[in-house]
C-alpha positions, 0 to 999 in steps of 0.5 A, a space after each residue: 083678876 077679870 074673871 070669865 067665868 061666873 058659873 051659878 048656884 042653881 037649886 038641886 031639885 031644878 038640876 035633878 029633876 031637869 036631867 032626869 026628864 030629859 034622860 026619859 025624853 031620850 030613852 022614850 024614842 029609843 024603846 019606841 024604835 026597839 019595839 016597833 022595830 025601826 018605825 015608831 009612832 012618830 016615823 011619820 014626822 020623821 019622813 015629813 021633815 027629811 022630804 021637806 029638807 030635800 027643797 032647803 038644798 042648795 050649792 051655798 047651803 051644801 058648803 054650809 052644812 059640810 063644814 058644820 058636818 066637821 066642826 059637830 064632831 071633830 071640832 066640838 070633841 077637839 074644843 072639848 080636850 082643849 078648854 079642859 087643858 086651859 081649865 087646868 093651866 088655869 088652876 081649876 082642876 075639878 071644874 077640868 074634870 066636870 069638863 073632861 067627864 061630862 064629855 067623855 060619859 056623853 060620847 060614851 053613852 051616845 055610842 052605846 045607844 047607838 049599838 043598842 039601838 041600831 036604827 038604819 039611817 035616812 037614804 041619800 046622806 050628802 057625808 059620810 056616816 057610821 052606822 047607828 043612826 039614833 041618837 046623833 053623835 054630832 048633835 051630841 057633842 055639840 050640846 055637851 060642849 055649848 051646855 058645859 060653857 053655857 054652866 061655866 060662863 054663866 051668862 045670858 050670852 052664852 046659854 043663847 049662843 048655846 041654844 042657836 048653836 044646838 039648833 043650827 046643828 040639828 037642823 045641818 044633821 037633817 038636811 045632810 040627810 044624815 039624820 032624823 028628826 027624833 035623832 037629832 032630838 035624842 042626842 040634844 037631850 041625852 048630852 043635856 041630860 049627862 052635863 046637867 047631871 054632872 054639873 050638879 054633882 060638880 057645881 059647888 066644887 066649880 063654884 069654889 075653885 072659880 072663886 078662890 082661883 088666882 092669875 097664876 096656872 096651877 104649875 106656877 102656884 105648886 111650884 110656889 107652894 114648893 119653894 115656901 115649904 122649901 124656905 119653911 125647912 132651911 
């Protein structure tokens, strides 16, 4: 079998300590916003980049930025419920249940900080918005799925093409004037944050089931085990 996914066996300490900085990256901003009631300390970079997104706008890059607008929350939630169905046809049931919880907690958290937070967003958006402007959804979703590939893959490849991709839609939510800066920052390390955790809680049982994994989906191999044991009987 060729096998697609080569997920590595990185230290405890690395992923511990990794998830838990950028949890307190995340959280650091969102106290700052409570408190000093919607204009921190760093609301001045904020309005700087969101006037200097203003001068990148043009026809071209609004037909862009509309569609990663789609493809950051929609698209990257639906990619997520896909590969861990193809996860579980695959016979990997637990690496589909790191997939299916790292999403789930992410989105989940996200929503809730969003409540809690309850930052206004920048006026002018160029798409639709909810309310709850820190941390971004869409951003967030977009860094759970490209970070939980980037685990599973376990290539150079694909943790750049994961990076790129969490940058290019951080810097779609600003321009679209959906977001701030810190926003977009907030969501990138709160997904970060849940799937490195999750993936240290999950990493050897992946690591595991990647290995012993065979061609068969996880249907066809029960319904092996079945007719053996059915042999087994008469």
């Amino acid at each position: 079998m060729i096998r697609v996914l080569t997920p590595h066996r990185q230290p405890d300490r690395q992923l511990v300590a990794s998830g838990l900085l950028l949890l307190g990256a995340f959280a650091v901003p969102g106290i700052m916003i409570l408190v000093g009631q919607g204009d921190p300390a760093f609301n001045r970079v904020d309005t700087w980049w969101q006037a200097y997104s203003f001068t990148l706008h043009t026809t071209f890059w609004d037909g862009v930025n509309g569609v990663l607008n789609w493809v950051g929350y929609v698209g990257m939630l639906s990619c997520h419920a896909v590969l861990a169905l193809v996860l579980l046809i695959w016979n990997r049931p637990r690496t589909a249940a790191f997939v299916t919880v790292s999403g789930v907690v992410a989105l989940a958290l996200t929503q809730l900080a969003k409540a809690v937070v309850g930052r206004a967003r920048p006026e002018g958006a160029k798409v639709l918005t909810d309310t709850g402007s820190y941390p971004s959804g869409h951003v967030s979703a977009t860094t759970a799925l490209l970070l939980v590939l980037a685990f599973l893959v376990g290539r150079w490849w694909m943790s750049s093409l994961a990076a790129l991709g969490v940058i290019a839609m951080m810097i779609s939510r600003t321009y679209l004037s959906a977001h701030w800066l810190s926003d977009v920052l907030g969501g990138a390390c709160l997904a970060a944050a849940v799937v490195i955790l999750m993936w240290w809680r999950f990493r050897d049982a992946c690591i595991q089931e990647n290995m012993n994994a065979g061609t068969t989906t996880i249907w066809a191999a029960r319904a092996s085990r079945r007719r053996r044991a059915g042999e087994q009987a008469q």
